[in-house]
DSSP file (Angstrom, degrees, kcal/mol; ACC not computed):
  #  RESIDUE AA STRUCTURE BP1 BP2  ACC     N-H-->O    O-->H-N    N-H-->O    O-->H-N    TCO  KAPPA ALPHA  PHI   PSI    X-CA   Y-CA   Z-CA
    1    1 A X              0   0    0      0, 0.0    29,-3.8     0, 0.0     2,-0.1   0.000 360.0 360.0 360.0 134.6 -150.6  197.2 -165.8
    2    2 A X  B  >  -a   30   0A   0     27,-0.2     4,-1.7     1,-0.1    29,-0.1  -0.366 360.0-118.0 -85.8 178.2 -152.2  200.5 -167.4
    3    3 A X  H  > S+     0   0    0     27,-0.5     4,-3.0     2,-0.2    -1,-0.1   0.901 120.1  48.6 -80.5 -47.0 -151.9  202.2 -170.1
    4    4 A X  H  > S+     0   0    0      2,-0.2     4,-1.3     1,-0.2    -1,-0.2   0.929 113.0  55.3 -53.8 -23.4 -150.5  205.6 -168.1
    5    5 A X  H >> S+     0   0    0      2,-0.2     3,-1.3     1,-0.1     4,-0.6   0.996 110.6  44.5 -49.5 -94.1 -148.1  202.8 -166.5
    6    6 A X  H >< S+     0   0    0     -4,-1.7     3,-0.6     1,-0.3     4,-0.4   0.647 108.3  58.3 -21.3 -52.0 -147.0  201.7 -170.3
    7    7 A X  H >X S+     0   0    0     -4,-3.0     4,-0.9     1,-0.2     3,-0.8   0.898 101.2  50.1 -71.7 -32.7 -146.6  205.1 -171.3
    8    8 A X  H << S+     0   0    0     -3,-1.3     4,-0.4    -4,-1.3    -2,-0.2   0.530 116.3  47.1 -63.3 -21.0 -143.9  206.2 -168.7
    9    9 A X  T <<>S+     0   0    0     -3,-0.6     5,-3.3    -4,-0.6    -1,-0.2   0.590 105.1  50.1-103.9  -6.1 -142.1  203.3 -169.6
   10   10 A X  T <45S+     0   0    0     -3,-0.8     3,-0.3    -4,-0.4    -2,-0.2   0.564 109.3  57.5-101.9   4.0 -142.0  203.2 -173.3
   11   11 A X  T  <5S+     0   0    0     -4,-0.9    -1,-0.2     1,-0.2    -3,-0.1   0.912 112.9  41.0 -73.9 -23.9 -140.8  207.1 -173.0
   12   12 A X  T   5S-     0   0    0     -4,-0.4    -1,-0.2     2,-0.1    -2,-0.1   0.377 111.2-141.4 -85.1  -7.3 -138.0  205.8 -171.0
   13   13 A X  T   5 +     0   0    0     -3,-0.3     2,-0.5     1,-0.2    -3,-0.2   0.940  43.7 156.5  16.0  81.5 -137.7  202.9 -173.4
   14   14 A X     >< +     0   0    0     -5,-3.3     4,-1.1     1,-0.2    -1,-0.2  -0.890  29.2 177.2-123.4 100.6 -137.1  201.1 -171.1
   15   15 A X  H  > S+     0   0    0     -2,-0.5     4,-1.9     2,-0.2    -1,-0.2   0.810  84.8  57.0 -90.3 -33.2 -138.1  197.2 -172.0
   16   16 A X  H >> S+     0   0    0      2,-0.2     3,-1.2     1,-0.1     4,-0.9   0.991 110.4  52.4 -53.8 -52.3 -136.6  195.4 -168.2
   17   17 A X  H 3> S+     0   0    0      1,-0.3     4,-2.5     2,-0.2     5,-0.2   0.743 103.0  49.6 -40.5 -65.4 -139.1  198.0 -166.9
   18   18 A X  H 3< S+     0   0    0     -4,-1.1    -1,-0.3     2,-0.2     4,-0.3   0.613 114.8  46.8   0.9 -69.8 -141.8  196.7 -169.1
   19   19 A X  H XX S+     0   0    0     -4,-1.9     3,-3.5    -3,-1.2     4,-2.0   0.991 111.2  53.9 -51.0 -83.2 -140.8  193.2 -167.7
   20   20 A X  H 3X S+     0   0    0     -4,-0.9     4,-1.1     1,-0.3     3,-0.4   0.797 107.4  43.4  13.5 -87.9 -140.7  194.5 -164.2
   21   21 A X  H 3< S+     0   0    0     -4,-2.5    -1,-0.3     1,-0.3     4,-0.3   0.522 114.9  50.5 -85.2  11.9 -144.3  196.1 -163.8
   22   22 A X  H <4>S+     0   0    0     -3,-3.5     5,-1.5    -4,-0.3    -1,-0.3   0.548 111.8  51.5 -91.2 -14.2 -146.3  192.8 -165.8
   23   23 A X  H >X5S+     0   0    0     -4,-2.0     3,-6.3    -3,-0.4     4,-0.7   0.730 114.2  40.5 -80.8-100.6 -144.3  190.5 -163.3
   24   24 A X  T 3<5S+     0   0    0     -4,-1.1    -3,-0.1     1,-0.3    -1,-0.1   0.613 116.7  51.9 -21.7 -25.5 -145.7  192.8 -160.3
   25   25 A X  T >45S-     0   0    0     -4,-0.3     3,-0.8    -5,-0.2    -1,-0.3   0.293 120.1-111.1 -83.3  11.1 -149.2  192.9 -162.1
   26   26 A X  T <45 -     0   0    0     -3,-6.3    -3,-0.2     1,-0.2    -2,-0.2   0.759  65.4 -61.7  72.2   8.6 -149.2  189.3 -162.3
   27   27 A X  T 3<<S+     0   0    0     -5,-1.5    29,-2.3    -4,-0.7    30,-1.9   0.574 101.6 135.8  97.4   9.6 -148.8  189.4 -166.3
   28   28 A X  E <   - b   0  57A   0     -3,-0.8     2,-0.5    -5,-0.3    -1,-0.2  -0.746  40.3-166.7 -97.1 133.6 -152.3  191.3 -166.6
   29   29 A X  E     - b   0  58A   0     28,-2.9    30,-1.8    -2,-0.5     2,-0.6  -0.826  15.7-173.5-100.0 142.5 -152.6  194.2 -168.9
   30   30 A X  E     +ab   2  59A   0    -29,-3.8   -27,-0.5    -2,-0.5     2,-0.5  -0.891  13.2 160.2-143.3 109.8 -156.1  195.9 -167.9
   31   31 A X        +     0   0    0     28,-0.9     3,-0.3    -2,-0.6     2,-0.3  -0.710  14.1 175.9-138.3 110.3 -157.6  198.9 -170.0
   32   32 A X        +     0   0    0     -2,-0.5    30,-0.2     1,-0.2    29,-0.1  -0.862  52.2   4.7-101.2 135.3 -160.8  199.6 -169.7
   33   33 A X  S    S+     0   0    0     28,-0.8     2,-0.5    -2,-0.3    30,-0.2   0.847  87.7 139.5  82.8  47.8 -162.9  201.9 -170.9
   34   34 A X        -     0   0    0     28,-0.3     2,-0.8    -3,-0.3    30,-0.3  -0.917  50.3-145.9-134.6 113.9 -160.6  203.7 -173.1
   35   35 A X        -     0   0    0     -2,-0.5     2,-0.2    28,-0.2    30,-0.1  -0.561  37.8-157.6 -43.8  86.0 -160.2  205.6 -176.9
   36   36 A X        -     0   0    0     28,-1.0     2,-0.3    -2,-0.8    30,-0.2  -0.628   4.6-140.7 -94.6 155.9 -156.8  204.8 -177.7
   37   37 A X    >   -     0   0    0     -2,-0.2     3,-2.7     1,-0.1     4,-0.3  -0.694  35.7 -93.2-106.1 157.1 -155.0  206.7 -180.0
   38   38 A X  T >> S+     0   0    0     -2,-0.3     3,-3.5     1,-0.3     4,-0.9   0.850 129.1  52.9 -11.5 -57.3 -152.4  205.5 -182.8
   39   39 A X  H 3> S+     0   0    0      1,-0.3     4,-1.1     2,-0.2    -1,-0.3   0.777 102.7  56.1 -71.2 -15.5 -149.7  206.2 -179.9
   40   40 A X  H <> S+     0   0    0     -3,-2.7     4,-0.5     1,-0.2    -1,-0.3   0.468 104.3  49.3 -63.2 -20.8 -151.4  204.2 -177.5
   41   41 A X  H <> S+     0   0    0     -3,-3.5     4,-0.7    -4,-0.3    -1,-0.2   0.608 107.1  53.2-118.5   0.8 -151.4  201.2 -179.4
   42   42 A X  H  X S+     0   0    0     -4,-0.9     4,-2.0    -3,-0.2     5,-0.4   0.681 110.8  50.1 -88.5 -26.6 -147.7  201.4 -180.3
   43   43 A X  H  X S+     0   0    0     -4,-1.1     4,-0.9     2,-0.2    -2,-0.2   0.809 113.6  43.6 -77.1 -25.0 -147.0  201.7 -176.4
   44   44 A X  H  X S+     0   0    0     -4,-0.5     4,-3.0     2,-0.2     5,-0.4   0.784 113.6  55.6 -65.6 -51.5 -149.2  198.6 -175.8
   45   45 A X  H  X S+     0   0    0     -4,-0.7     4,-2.2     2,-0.2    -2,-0.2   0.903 114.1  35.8 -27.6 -74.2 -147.3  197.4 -178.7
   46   46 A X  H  < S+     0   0    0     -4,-2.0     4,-0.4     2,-0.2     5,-0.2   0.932 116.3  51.0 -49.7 -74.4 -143.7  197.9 -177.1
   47   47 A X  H  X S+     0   0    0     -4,-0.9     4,-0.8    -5,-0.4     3,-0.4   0.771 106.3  52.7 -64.4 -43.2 -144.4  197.1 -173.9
   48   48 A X  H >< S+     0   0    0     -4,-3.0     3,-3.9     1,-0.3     4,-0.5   0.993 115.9  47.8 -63.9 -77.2 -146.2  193.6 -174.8
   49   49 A X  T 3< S+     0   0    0     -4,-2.2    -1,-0.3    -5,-0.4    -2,-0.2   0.430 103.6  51.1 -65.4  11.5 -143.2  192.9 -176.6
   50   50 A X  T 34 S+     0   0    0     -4,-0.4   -31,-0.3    -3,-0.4    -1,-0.3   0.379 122.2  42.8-100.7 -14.5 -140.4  193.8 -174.3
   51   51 A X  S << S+     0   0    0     -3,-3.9    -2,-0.2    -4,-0.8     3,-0.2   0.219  71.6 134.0-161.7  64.0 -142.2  191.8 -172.1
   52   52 A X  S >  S+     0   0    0     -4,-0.5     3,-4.1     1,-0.2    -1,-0.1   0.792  73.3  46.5  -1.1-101.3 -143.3  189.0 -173.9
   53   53 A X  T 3  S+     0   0    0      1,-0.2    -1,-0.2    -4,-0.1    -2,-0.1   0.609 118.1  52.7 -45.1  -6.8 -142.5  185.6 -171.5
   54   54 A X  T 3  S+     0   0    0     -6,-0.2    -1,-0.2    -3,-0.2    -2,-0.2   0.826  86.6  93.9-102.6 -10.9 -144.5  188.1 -168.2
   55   55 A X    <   +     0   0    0     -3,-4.1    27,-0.2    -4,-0.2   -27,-0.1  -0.552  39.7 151.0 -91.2 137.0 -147.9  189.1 -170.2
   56   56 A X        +     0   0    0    -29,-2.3    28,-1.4     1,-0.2    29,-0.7   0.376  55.7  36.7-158.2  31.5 -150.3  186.7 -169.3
   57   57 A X  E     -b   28   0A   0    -30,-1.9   -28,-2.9    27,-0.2     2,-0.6  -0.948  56.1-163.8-149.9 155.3 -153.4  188.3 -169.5
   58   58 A X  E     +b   29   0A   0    -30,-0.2    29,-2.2    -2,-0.2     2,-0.4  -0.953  11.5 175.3-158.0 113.5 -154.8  190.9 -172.0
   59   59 A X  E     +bc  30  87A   0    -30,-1.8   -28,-0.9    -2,-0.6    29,-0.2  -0.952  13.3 158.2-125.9 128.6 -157.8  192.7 -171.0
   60   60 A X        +     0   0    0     27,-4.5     3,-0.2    -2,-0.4   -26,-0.2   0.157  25.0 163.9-136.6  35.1 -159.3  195.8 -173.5
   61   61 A X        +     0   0    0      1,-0.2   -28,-0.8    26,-0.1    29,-0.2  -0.042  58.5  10.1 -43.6  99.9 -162.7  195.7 -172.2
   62   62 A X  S    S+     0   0    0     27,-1.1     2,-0.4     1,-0.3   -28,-0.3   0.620  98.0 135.1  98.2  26.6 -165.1  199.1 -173.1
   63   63 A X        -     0   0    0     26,-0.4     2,-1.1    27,-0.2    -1,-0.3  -0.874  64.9-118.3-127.3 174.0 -162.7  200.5 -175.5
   64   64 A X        -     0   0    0     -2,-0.4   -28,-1.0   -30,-0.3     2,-0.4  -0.708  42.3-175.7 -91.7  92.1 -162.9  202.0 -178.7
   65   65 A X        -     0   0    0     -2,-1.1     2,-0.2   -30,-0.1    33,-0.1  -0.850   7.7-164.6-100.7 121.9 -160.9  199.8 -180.8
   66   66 A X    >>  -     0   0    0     -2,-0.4     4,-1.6   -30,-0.2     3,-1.0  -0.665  26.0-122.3-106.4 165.7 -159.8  200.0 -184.6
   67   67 A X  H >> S+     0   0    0      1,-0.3     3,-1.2     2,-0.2     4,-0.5   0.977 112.0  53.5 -32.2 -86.4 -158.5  197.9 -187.0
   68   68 A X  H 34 S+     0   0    0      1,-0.3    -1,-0.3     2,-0.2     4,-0.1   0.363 112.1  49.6 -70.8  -4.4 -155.6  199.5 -188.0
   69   69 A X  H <> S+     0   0    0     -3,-1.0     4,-0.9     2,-0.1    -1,-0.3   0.613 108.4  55.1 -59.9 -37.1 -154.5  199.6 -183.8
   70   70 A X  H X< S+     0   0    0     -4,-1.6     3,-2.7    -3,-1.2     4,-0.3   0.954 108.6  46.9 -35.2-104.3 -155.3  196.0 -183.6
   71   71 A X  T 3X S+     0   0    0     -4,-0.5     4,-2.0     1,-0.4     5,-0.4   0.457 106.4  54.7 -20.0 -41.9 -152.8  195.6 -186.5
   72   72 A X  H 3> S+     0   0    0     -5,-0.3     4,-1.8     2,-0.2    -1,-0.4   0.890 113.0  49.6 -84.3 -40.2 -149.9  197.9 -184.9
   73   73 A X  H X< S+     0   0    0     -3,-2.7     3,-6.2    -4,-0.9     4,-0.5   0.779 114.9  39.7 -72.0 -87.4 -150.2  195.5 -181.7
   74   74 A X  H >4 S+     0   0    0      1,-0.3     3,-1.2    -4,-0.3    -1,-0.2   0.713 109.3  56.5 -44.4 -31.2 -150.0  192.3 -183.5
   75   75 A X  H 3< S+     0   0    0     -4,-2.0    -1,-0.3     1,-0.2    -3,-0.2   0.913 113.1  48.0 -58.9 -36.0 -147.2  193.4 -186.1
   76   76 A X  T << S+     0   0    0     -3,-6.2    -1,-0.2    -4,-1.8     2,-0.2   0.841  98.6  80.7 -66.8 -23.8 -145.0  194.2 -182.7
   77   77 A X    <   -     0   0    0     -3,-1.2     2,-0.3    -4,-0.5     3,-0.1  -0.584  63.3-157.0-106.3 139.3 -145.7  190.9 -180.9
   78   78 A X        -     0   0    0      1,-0.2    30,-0.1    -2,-0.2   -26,-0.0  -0.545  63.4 -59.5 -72.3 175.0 -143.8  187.6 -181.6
   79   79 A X        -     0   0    0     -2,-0.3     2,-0.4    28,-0.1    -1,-0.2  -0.192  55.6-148.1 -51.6 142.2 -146.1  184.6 -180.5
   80   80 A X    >   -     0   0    0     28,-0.3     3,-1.0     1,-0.1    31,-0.5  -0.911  16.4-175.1-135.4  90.1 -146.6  185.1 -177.0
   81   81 A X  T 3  S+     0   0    0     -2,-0.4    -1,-0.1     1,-0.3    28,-0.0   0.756  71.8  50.8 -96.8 -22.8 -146.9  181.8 -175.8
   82   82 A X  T 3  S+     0   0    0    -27,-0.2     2,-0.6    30,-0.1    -1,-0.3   0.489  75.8 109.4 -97.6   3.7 -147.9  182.5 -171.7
   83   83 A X    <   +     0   0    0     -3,-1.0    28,-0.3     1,-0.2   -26,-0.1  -0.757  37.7 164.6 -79.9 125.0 -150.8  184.9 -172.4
   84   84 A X        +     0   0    0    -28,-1.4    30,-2.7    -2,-0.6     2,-0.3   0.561  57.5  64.4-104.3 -36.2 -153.8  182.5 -171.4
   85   85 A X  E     + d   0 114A   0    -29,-0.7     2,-0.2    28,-0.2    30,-0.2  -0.632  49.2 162.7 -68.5 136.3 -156.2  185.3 -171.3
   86   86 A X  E     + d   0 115A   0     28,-1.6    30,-1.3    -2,-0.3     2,-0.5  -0.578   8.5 177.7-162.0 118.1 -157.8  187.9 -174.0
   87   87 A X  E     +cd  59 116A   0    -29,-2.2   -27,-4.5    28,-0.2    30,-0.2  -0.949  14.4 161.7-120.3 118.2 -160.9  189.9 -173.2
   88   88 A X        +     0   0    0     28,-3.2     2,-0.3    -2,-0.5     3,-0.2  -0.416  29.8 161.6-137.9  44.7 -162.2  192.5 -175.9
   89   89 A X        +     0   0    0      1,-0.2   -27,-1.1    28,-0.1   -26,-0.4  -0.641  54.1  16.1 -82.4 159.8 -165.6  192.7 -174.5
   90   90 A X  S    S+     0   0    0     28,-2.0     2,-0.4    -2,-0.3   -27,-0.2   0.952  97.6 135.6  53.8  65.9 -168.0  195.5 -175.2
   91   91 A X        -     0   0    0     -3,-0.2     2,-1.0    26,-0.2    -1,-0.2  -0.749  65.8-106.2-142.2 118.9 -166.0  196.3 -177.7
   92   92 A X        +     0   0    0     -2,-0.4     3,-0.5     1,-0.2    28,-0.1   0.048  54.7 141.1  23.6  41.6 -166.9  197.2 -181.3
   93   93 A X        +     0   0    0     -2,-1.0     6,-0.4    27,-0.4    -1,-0.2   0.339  27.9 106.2-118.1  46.5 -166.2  194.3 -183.6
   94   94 A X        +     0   0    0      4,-0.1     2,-0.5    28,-0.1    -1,-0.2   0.326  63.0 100.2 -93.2  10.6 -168.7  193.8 -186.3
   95   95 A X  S  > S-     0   0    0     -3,-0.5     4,-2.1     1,-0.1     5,-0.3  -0.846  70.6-140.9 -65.7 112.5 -166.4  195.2 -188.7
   96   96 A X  H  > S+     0   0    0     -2,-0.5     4,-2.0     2,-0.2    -1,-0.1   0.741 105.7  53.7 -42.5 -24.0 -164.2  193.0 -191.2
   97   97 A X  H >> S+     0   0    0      2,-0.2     3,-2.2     3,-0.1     4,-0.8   0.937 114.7  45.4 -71.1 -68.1 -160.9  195.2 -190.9
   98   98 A X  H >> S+     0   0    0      1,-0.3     3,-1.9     2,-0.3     4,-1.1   0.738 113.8  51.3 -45.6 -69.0 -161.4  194.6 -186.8
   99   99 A X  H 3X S+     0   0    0     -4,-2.1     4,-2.6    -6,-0.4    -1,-0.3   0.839 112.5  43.7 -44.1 -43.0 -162.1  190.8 -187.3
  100  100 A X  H <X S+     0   0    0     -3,-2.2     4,-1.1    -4,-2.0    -1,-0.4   0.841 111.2  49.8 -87.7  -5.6 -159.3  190.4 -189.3
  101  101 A X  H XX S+     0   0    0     -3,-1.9     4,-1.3    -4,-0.8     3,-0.8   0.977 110.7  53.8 -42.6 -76.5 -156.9  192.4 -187.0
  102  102 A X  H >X S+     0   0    0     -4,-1.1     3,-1.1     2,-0.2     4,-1.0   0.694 109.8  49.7  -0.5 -93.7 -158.5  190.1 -184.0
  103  103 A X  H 3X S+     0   0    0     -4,-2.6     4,-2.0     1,-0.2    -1,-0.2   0.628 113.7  49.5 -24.8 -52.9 -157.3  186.8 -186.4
  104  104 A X  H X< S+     0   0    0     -4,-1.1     3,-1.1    -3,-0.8    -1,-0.2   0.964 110.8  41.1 -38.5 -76.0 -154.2  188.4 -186.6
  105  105 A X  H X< S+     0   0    0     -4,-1.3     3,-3.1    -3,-1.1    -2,-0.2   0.892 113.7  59.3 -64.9 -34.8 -153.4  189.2 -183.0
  106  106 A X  H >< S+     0   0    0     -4,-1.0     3,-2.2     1,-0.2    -1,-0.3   0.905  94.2  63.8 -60.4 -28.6 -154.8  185.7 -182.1
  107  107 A X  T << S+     0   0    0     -4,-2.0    -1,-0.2    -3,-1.1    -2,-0.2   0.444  96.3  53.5 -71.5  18.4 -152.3  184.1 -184.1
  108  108 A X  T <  S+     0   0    0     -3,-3.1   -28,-0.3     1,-0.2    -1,-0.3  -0.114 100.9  68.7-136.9  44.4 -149.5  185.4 -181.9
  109  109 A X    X   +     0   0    0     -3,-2.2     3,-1.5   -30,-0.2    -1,-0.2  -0.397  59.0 160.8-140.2  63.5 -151.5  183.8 -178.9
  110  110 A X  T 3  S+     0   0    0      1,-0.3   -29,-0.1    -3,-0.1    -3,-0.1   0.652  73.4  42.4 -81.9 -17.8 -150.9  180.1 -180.0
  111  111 A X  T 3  S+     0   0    0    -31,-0.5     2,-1.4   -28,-0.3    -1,-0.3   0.137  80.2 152.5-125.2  46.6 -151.8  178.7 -176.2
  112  112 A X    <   +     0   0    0     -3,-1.5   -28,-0.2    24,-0.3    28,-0.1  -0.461  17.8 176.3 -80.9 100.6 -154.9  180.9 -175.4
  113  113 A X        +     0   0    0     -2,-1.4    29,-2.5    27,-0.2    28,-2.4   0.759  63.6  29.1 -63.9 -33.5 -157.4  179.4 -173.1
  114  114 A X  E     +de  85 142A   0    -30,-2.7   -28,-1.6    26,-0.2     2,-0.4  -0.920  60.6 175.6-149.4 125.4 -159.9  181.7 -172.4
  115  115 A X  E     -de  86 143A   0     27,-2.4    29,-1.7    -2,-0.5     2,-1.2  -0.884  12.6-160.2-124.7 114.8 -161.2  184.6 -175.0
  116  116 A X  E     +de  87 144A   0    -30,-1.3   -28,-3.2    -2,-0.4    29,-0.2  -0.820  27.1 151.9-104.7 107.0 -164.2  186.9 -174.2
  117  117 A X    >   +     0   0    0     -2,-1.2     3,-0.5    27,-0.7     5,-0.3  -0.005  23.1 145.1 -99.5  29.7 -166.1  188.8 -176.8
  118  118 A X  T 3  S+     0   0    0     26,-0.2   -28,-2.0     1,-0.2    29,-0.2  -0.357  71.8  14.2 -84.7 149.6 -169.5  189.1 -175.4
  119  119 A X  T 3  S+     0   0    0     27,-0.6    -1,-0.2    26,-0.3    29,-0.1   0.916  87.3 119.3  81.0  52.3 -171.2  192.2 -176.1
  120  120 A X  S <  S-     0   0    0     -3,-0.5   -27,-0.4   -30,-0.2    28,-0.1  -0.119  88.1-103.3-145.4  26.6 -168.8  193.3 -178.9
  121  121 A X        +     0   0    0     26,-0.5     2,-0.5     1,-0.2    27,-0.1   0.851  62.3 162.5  75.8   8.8 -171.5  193.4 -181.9
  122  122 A X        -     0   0    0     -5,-0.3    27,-2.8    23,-0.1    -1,-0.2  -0.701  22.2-159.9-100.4 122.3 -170.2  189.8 -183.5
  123  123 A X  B  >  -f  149   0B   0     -2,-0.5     4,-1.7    25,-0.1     5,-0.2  -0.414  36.4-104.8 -76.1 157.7 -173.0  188.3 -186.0
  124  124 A X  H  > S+     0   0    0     25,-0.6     4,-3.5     2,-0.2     5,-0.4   0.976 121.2  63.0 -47.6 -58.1 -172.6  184.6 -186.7
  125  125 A X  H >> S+     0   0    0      1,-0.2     4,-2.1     2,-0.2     3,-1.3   0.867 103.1  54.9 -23.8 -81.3 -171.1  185.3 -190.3
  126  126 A X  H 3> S+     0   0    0      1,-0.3     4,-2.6     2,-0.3     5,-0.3   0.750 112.7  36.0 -38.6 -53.9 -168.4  186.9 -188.3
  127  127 A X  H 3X S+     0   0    0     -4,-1.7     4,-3.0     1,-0.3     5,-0.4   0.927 110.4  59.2 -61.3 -40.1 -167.4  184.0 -186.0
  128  128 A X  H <X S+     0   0    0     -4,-3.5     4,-1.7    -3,-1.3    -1,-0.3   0.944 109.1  41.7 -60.5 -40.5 -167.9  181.8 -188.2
  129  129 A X  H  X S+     0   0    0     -4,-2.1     4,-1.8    -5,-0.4    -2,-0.2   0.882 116.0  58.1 -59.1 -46.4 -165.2  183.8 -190.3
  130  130 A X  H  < S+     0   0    0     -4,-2.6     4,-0.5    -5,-0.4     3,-0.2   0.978 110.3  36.8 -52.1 -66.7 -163.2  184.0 -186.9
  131  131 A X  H  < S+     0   0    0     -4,-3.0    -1,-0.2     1,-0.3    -2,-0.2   0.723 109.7  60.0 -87.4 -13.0 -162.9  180.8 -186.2
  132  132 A X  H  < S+     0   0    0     -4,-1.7    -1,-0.3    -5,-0.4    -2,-0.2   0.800 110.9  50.2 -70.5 -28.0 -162.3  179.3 -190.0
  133  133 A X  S  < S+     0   0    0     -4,-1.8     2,-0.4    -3,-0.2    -2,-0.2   0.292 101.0  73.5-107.8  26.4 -159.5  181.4 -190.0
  134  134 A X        +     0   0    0     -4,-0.5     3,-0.1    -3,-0.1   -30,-0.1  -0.888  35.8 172.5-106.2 158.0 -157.9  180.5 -186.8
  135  135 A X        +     0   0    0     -2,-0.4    -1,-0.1     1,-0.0    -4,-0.1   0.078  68.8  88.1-129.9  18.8 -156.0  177.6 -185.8
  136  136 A X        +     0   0    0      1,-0.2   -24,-0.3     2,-0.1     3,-0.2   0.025  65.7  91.3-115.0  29.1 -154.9  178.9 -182.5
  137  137 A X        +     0   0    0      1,-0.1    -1,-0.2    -6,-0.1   -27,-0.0   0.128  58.0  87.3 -75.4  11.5 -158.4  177.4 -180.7
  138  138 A X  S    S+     0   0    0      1,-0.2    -1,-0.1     3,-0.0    -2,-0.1   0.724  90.5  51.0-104.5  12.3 -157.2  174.0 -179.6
  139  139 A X  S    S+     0   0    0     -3,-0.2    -1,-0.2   -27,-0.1     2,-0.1   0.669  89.6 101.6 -51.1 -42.4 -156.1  175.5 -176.6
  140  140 A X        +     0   0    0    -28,-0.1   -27,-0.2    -4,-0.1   -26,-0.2  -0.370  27.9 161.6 -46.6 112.7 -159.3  177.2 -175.8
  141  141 A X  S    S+     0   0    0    -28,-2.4     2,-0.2    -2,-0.1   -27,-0.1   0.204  72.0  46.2-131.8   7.5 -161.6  175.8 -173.1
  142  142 A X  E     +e  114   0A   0    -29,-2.5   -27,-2.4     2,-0.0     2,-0.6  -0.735  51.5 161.5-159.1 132.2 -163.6  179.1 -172.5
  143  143 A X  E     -e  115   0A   0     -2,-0.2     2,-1.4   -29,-0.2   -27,-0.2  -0.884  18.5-162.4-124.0 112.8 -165.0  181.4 -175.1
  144  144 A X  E     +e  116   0A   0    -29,-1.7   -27,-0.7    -2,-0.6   -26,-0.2  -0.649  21.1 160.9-106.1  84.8 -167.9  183.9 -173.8
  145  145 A X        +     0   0    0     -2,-1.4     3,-0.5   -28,-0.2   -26,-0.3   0.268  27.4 146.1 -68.4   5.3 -169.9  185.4 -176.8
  146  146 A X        +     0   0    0      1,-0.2   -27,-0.6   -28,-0.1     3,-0.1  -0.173  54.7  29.9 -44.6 134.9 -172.7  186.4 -174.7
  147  147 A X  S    S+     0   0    0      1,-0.4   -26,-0.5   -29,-0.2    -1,-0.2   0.639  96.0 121.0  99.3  -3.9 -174.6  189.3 -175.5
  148  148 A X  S    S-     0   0    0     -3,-0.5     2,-1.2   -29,-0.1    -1,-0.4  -0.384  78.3-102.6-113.7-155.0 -174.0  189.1 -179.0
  149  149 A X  B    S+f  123   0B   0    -27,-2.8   -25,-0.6    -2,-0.2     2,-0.3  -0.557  85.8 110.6-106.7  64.9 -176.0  188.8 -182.6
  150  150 A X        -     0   0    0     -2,-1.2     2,-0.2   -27,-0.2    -3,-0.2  -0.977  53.8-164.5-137.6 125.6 -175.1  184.9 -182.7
  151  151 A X    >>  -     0   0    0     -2,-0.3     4,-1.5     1,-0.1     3,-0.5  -0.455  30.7 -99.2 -88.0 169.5 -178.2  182.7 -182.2
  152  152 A X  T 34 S+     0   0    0      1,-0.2     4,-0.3    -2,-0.2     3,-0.2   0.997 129.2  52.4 -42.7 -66.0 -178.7  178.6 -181.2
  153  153 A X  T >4 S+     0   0    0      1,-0.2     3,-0.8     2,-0.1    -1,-0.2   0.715 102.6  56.3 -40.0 -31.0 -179.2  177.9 -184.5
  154  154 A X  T <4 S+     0   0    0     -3,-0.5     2,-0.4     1,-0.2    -1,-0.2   0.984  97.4  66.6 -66.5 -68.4 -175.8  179.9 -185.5
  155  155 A X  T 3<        0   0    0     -4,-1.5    -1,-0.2     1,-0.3    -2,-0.1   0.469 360.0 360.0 -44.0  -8.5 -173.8  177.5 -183.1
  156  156 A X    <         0   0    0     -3,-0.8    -1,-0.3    -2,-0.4    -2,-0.1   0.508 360.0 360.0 -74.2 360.0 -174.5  174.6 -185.4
């Protein structure tokens, strides 16, 4: 599913649609390479959550992602229990607000198996922060940080 996809359907508010086109994508939401605006991330928002039980991947690879959009997604979503997927690589997240937005939206992904951040600016501090304040990793059995500020030594 896109975002121009998403928008046509939350104008209609229409949440079966919602359901509808992530069933036909196979549950994947795919934006790439994209600036979203405010409204963008309440239509991601909407959409995720009208059709909860069908997302079951959640790709926002190359975009320009803030804090305070992060937050507007997670605040919409109850726990979303069949997304196995979330990829926010190349994406901006050496920032604290965005890390804790992140924590957030990973805590309404309680069975997520595989989460890609490589190339998305994250220092050790920062994971290390990440991952003391999650508890939704004992699902996880692939995590790609490549490409980031994180060294061998860091992984200890």
């Amino acid at each position: 599913v896109n975002l121009r996809a998403l928008h046509c359907v939350f104008e209609a508010q229409n949440g079966q649609r919602c359901r509808e086109l992530f069933s036909k994508a196979d549950g994947q939401l795919m934006i790439k390479g994209e600036t979203l605006s405010s409204l963008d991330y309440y239509v991601i928002g909407y959409c995720m959550e009208s059709a909860n039980d069908t997302v079951r991947s959640i790709e926002l690879e190359s975009c320009q992602l803030t804090a305070e959009g992060l937050d507007i997604i997670a605040q919409k979503l109850t726990p979303m229990k069949n997304v196995k997927i979330l990829n926010m690589s190349i994406c901006d997240l050496h920032q604290k607000e965005k890390l804790l937005a992140l924590k957030n939206l990973l805590h309404k992904l309680p069975n997520l198996e595989s989460l890609y951040l490589s190339d998305s600016r994250i220092g050790a501090e920062d994971m290390k922060a990440l991952c003391a304040a999650s508890s939704n990793f004992s699902s996880l059995t692939n995590l790609n940080l490549s490409c980031n500020r994180i060294g061998a030594e860091d992984m200890k």
